[in-house]
Structure formats: C-alpha cells, structure tokens
N, C-alpha and C positions, 0 to 999 in steps of 0.2 A: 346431203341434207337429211334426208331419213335418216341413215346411220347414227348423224347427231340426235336426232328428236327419239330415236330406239333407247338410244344412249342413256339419254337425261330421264326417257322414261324410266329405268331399269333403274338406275341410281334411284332415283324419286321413291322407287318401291321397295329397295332396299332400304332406305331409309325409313320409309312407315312401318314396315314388317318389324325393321330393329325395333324401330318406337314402341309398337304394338307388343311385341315379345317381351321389350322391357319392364311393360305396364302392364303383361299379363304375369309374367314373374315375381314384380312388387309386390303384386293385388295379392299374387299368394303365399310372400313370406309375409306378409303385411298381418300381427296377430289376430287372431278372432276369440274375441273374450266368449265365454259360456254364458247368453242370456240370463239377465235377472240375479249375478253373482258379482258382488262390489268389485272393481281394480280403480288400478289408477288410471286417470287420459293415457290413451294410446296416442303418439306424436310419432313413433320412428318402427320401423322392423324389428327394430331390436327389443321393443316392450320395457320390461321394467333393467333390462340387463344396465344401463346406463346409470340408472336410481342406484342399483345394489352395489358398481365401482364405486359410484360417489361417495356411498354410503361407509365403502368398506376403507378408501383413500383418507377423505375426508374428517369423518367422524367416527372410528374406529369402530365402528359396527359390523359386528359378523351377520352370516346370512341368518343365524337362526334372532339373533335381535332387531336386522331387521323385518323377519317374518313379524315378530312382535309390536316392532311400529306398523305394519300392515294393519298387524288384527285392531290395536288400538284408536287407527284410523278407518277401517272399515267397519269392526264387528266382528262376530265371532265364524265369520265363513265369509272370506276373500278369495279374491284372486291372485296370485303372481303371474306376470307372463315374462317367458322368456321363450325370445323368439315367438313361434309360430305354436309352441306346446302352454300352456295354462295349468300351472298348478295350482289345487284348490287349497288355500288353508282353513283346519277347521282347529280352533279353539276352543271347543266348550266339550269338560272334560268327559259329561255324560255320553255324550255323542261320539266321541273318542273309543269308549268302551264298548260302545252295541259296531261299532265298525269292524273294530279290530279282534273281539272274541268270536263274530260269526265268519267261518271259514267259505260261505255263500258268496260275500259279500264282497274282501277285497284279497287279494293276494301278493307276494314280496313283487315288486314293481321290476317290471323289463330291464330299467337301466340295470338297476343292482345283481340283477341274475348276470348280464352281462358281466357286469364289472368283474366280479369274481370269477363269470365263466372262463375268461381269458385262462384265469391257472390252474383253481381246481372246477370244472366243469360237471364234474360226476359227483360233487360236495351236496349237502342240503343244503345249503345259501343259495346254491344257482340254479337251483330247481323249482321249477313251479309246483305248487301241491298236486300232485299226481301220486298214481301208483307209486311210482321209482321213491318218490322223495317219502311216501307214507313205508318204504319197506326201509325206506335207508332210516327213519324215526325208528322205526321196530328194532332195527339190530345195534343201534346204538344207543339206544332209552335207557340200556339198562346199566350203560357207565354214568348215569344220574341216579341211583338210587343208593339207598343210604346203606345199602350190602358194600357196594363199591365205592363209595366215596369213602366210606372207613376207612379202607384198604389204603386207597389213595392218599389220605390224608399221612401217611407217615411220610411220605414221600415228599408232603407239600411242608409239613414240618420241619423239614430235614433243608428244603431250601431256606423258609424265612428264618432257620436257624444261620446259614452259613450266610446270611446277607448281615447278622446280628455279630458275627463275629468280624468279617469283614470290616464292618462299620466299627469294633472295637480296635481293632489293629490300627485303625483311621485316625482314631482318638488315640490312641499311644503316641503316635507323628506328630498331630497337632493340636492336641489341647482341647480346646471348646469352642477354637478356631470353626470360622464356615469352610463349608466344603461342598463341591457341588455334588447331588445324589441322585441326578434324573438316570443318567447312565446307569449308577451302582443298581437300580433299583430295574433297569430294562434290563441288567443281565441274570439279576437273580430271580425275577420271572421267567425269561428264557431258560434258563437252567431249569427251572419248575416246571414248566408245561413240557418240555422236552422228556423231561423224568415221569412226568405223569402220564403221557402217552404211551412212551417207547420203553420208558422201565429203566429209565439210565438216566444220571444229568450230563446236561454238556460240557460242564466244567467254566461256563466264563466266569463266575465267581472265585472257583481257588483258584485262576489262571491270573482274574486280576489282586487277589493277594499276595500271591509268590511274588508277585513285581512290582509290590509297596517298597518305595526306597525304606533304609534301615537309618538315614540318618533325616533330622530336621529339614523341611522343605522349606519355601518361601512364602510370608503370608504380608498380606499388604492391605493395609484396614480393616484386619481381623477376617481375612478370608485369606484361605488354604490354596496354594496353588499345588496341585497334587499333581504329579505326571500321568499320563494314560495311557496303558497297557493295551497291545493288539488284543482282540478276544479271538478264539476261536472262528475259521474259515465260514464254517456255517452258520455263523452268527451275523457275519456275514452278508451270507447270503438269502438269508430270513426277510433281513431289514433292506434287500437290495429289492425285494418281493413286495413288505409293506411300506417302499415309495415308492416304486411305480402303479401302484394301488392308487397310492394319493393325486398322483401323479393326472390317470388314469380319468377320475371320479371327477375333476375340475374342468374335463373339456366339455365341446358339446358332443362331439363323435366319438367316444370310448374308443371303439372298437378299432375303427381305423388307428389311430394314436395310439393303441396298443401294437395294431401292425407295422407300422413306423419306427413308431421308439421303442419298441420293445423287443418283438420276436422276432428284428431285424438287426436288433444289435447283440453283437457277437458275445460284450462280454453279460449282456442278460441270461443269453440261454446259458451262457458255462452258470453263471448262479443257478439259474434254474433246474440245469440237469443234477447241478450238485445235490440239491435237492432232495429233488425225485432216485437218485440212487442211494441215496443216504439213506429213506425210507424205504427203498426198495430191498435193500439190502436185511432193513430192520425185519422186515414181513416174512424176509427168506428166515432167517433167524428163528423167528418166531413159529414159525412153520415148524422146522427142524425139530425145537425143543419141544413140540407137543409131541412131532412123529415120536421121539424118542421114548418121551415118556408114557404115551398111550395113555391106553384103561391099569396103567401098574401106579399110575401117579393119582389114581382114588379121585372122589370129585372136583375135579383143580378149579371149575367154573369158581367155587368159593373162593378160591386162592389167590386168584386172580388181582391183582392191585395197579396195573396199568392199563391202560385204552383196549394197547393192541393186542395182548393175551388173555385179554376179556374179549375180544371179539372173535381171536382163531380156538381159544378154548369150547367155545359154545356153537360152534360152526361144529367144530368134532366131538363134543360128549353130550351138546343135548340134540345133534341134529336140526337147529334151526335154518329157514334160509341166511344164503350166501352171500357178500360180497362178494362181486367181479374184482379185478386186478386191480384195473383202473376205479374204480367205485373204491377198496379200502385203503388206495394211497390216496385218494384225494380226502376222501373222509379224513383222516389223520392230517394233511396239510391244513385240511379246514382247523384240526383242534388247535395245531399249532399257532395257526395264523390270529383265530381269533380268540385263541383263549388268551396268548399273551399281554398283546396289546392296548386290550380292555383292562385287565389287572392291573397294569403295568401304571397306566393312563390315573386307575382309580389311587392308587397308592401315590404315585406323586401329590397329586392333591391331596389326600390325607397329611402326611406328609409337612405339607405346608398350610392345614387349619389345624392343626394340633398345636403350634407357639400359640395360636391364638384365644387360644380356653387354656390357662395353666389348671384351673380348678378340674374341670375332667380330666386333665390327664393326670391328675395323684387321684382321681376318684379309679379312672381306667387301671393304674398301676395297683393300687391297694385289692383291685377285684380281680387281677390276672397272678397277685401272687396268691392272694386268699385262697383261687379256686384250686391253681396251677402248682403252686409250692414260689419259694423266693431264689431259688437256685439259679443265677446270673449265664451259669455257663452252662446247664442240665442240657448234655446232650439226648433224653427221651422227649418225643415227641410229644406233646398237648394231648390229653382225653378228649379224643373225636367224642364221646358218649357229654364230656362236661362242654365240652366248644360247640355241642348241637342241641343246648338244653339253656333255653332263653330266663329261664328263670333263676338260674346260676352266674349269667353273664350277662345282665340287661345293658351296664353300662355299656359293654364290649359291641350288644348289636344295637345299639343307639350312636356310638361314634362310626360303625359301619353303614348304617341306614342314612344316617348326616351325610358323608362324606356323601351316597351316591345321590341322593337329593341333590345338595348343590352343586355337586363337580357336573352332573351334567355329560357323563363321557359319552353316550348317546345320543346326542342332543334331537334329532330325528328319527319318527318312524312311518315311511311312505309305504301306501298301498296303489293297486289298481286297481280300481271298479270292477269287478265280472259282469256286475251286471246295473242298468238303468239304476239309480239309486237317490229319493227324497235325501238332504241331508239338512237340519237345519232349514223344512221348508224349503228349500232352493232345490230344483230338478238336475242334476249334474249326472250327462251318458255315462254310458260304458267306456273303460278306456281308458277315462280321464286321472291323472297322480291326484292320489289325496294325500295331506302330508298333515304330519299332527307333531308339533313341537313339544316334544313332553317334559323337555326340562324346563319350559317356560311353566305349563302346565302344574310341574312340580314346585314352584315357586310363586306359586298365585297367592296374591295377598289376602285374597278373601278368604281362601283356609287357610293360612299359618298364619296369617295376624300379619303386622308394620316392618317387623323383622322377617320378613319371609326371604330375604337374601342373604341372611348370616348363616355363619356357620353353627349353629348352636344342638349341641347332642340331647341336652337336655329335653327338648323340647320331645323327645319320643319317650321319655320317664312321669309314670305315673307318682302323682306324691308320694305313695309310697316307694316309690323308687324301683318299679317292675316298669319292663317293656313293654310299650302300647303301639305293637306296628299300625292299629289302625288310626295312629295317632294325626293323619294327614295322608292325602295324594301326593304318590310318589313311583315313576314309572322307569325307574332305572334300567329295566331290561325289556318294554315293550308287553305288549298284553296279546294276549290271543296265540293260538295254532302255534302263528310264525315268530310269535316272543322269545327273544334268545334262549338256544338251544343249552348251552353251559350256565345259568344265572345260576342251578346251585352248586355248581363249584365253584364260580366267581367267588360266591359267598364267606365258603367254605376258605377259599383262599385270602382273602380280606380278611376274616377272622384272624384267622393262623398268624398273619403277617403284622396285624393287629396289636396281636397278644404279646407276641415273641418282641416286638421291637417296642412295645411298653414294658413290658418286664424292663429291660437291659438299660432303657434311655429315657430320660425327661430334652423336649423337644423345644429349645431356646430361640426365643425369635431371632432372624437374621438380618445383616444389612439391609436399608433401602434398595441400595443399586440393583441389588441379586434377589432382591425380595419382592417385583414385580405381580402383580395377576394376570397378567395378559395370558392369552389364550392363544394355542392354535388348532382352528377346528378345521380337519380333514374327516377321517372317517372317523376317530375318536377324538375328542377333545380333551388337548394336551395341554399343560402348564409351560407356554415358555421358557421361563425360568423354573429348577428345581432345586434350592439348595437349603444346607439342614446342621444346626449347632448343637452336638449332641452335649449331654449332660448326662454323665454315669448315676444310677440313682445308689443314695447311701446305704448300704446292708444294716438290715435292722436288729 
C-alpha cells in the first residue's frame, strides 16, 4: 500500500515539476518588448514572426515593406519582435545619421559578423571595429583612392566592353527579340571583380560567346529562347558561396545551419576549398612577381592596377604593416564576394528602368558620345579623368544616382548599441539591433515629392541641366565608419557599365510576362525577372 501512495506521489511530482518547467520555459521564450517603445500585442512566443509570414504569404510584402507598415502604424521608433530578440525600427532620417556616423555609438550587429564569419572570418564585414578591423581599413583604404581606381578602371572598361559585344553578337541571333540578361549581366561582373582584384578576368563572358549558336534560335511572343552555356568551375563556385549566404541569413541559428548544411556537406567544402586555393594560388603568384622584380621594377606601388598587387607591392616597397595568410585571402574573398553582387544587383535594375524613360536615354546616349567619342566598337577604355568629372557627365551620374535610390539593393542597415542610448526620446539598452531601412528612407515622399517611387533621373538635374547630388536623401551604400567599404568603386563601375551599354544600345520595353517587378530580397535585393530588347542606335 505504501509502495502505491510512493508511487502516485512521485508520478504527482513529476508531473508538476514538467508543468513548472514548462511554464518556466514559456515565461522565458515568451518576448519582452523594451519599455515605452510601440510593437504590436504580444499573443504567442513567436512575436511578430507570424504577422511577417502572413504578410510575406499573403500580401506580398517583404520584410523591409513590412518594416514600413510597422513605422506607419507606430511612428518613427517601433518595435519588431521576433522571438525572444526586439528589433528597434527607427525612421526618421536625422536620427539615422547621428547613429550611424558616431562610431561610439553602434557597431555592424553580431548576427552579420557571424554570417559572414562562417567563410571569410579574418574579412572587415566580420569584424567588430577593433584594432584588427582599423589595421585591415589601413591597408586596403588605399585600393579606394582615385591613384588606384584609375588604374583599375581600365580593367572595369574592358569588362562592360565585353558584356557590350556579347550582347551584340545576341542581337546578330535575334533581332530586337527579348532576351533574358540577368545571368549575362552576373557573369560580366564576375569577370569584372575577378579582374579587378586578382589582375586577370575569368573568362565567363567570352566562354558564354564562343557558345552562342551560329544559326537562328527559337522565339515565341517576341522573346528569344537562347541556349545556356556552362560557365566557368569557379563561377561556380562563387555563387554556390552566395546561397548558402542567403541561405544562411533566413534562419534563426546561422551558425548552427551553417554547421549542418554547410561545412558538413561534402560537396560545399570542394566549392569551398576551390576557392580558397584558387586565391591561394593567386597571392603565391603575386608574391613571386614582386620577389622577381624587386627594387629593379622602380616604384610599381604606382603601377599597380589590381587589389592584390597593390597590397603585396606596398607590403615590400613602402614597408607598411602586413597582412597574415589568412587575413589577405579573406580580404580578397570579401572584394570578391561583395563587390559582385551589389553591381551585379544594381545593373539589373538599371537595366530594366531605362525602357522606361526613352527621353533620358537619347539624352544619356547623346552625352556618352559627346564626352566619350561615337565609336560603337572602340576597344579604348572611357577617360576615368571625363567618367570622374560630374560636370561632364551629369546626365550619366543622375541615371546612376536614380537607379541606386530606387533599386534599393541595400535595403537595410543594422547596428548594435555599445552603449545605453536616448533614441527618439525612447531609452533603448545596450545590446539591443537597431535597424534603419534606408531604402524606405530614400523614397520618403516628403523629400522627393508624389512621385518618390518612379524612376526618374531627372529629378537629380539642375534647370540648367548640372548634377545636384544634394538633390534629396539617398543612402545607397549606408553612412558612417561601417558604410560600404567599395561604394566608390561600386560607382565607378556603374558608371563604366553605364556609358558603354548606352553608347551601343537604346533599351526597348519588354514583354509583360518577363517584364515583372518583383523582387527578391536576400542579402541584396534582386530583380526577379531580368530581361532586355536591345536596339542598335543609328551612326550619325
């Protein structure tokens, strides 16, 4: 009889301790909004994460739109919660700018350092502002200056030229036919940044010409059904890098999920290591050709016109500090990784707001031959001295300024607190994500007026027809310290790419079907659909 009554005790109390356990568990995934900072009813563990499916299922709302019904239902500093973590949104653009230029203040946020630590870990992305990341600013600062971007730019010439004949050979095939160009356009930036780092291109641009059929393709409602060409291994292997990125950035545990699906599956790490030897290889290279040449090769620091012989050059002739091993392969994976991407991203949507102003583009062409000369096939590169001289080419940095206004490839920029911080009146700790949607920001109607969501270049031209960057808020590459490290190459490359595929082509609107705006936003935000009806312009 004891036995029983031990029994039923013992059951009894395992059962309350579950209960107890259960309900202590709850209580602490259960969110805890930040005092005095608007969200929405808290009803589940889960916080807003249910609203934002709905939102995304439902009404095709991305997260950064619906950050923006957030703000528009809160004010200009809300909350999101997801889970047990509270992101603070802040909207209002002044407050945006005292955040993000004092380096005191906030810092690139844990997750992101993560995200990227997983591949290049020893990069400036994945580093917190510290020494390390202030010596890795130091030795690579000075592939942004306008000694080296000169240099560089023949390089970047030289791709938006082979994307230009590319795309002629295209038009030999099919006329004025559509044709899809999101790919044409990821490989001749890959070829670009590849070249601009490492001093070589990759080839996926003449790899995918050589294997343009020679006779008439199939076109079916005025769109080109073009065959597609393997590209190159490590092309590969790039893009097998930026999605598990994306991949990556969508869970709640990076990290883990990176350990899982990533550096547990076999054929990752062969991408992976392809990689890292492919570069490894490049540095040994690079090494070699300084030893050889020494102090007999006169100051080559000038000479210099790629990433990575601008950085082993200045290591040996001006004695600056060093890159580790590890520290200038990953550096170099960083240019690669982000410099692409981002171009890549911006140029499809160019791309596809150019049918939609015919008027700027014979104003853009008439100023690209003016500056540039009218030569359709001029294999010399563009006057870096006339493409970096805004009063020469206003038109040119008003369709570039456009384009990153509205494309939005950035769409967020998150910090973390270092320390206590008033924002907006609201007391928000240490710790806490602050996130600032700046392509919303960038499209605020109360500075650009009704039409603050068209594409319109104009609106950066002064009557008289000069460039007014301060013509409106617009944060394309993020503000402060940790504001993208490459924005003026970005630039620099957009231009180029710019120039060169107005010269050659008038940009014909396309199908409905293929002519979509949707969006996909990962880490940049991309054009679903990419496609493009060129039009040879008439020799004057």
């Amino acid at each position: 009889m004891a036995s029983v009554i031990y029994s039923r005790t013992g059951t009894v109390a395992v059962v309350i301790g579950s209960a107890l356990l259960i309900r202590l568990g709850y209580a602490w995934l259960w969110p805890k909004p930040i005092p005095g900072i608007p969200h929405n009813p808290v009803t589940s563990i889960w916080g807003d994460v249910p609203a934002i499916i709905k939102a995304d299922k439902e009404d095709k709302m991305s997260f950064v739109e619906f950050l923006a019904h957030m703000a528009k239902k809160h004010g200009s500093i809300c909350q999101v919660l997801v889970g047990r973590q509270s992101l603070v949104i802040v909207s209002d653009r002044k407050e945006m700018e005292r955040i993000l230029t004092d380096v005191k203040i906030g810092d690139q946020t844990a997750r992101v350092r993560t995200l990227f630590g997983m591949i290049i870990p020893n990069s400036q992305i994945a580093l917190p502002a510290n020494e390390t990341w202030k010596r890795h600013r130091r030795l690579s600062g000075p592939s942004m200056t306008q000694r080296y971007l000169k240099r560089m730019s023949v390089r970047i010439a030289a791709s938006a030229g082979d994307l230009a004949r590319y795309w002629n050979a295209k038009a030999d095939i099919v006329g004025s036919s559509t044709f899809e160009a999101g790919l044409d356009i990821q490989r001749a930036t890959m070829d670009n940044i590849i070249n601009i780092t490492l001093g070589y291109p990759l080839g996926c641009v003449d790899s995918a010409r050589t294997a343009l059929p020679t006779e008439q393709v199939p076109v079916s409602g005025g769109i080109a059904q073009l065959p597609r060409s393997d590209p190159p291994p490590l092309y590969g292997a790039i893009n097998k890098m930026f999605e598990s990125l994306d991949r990556v950035s969508k869970v709640a545990f990076p990290l883990l999920h990176a350990y899982i699906f990533s550096y547990a599956s076999p054929s990752w790490r062969k991408q992976y290591n392809l990689i890292r030897s492919f570069l490894n290889n490049a540095i040994l290279e690079a090494r070699v050709r300084e030893s050889t040449l020494g102090q007999d090769g006169g100051n080559l620091t000038t000479d210099a016109d790629c990433v990575l012989d601008m950085i082993i050059q200045r290591e040996a002739r001006e004695g600056t500090e060093k890159f580790e091993k590890g520290e200038i392969l990953d550096e170099l994976m960083m240019y690669v990784l982000a410099g692409q991407d981002t171009t890549a991203a911006a140029l499809k949507w160019m791309v596809k707001y150019l049918p939609t102003d015919i008027d700027i583009q014979h104003r853009l062409h008439d100023e690209v031959c003016s500056v540039f000369g009218q030569e359709l096939n001029a294999d010399e590169p563009l006057d870096f001295n006339l493409l970096d001289d805004t009063e020469r080419v206003p038109v040119l940095e008003a369709v570039v300024a456009e384009t990153l206004r509205c494309a939005g490839v950035g769409s967020l920029v998150s910090r973390d607190l270092l320390q206590d911080e008033m924002v907006l009146g609201k007391f928000v700790p240490k710790g806490t994500n602050l996130m600032f949607a700046t392509a919303l920001l960038s499209k605020d109607e109360s500075e650009w007026g009704p039409d603050a969501h068209e594409w319109r270049p104009s609106r950066w031209l002064t009557p008289s027809g000069a460039f007014d960057r301060s013509a409106g808020p617009s944060f394309p590459f993020g503000l402060g310290p940790r504001a993208c490290f490459g924005q003026r190459l970005a630039l620099l490359q957009l231009k180029t790419f710019a120039a060169t595929l107005s010269r050659s082509f008038l940009f014909k609107p396309v199908q409905l079907e293929v002519g979509a705006w949707d969006a996909i936003e990962s880490i940049t935000k991309q054009p679903k659909m990419c496609y493009v009806s060129l039009e040879r312009w008439k020799a004057n």
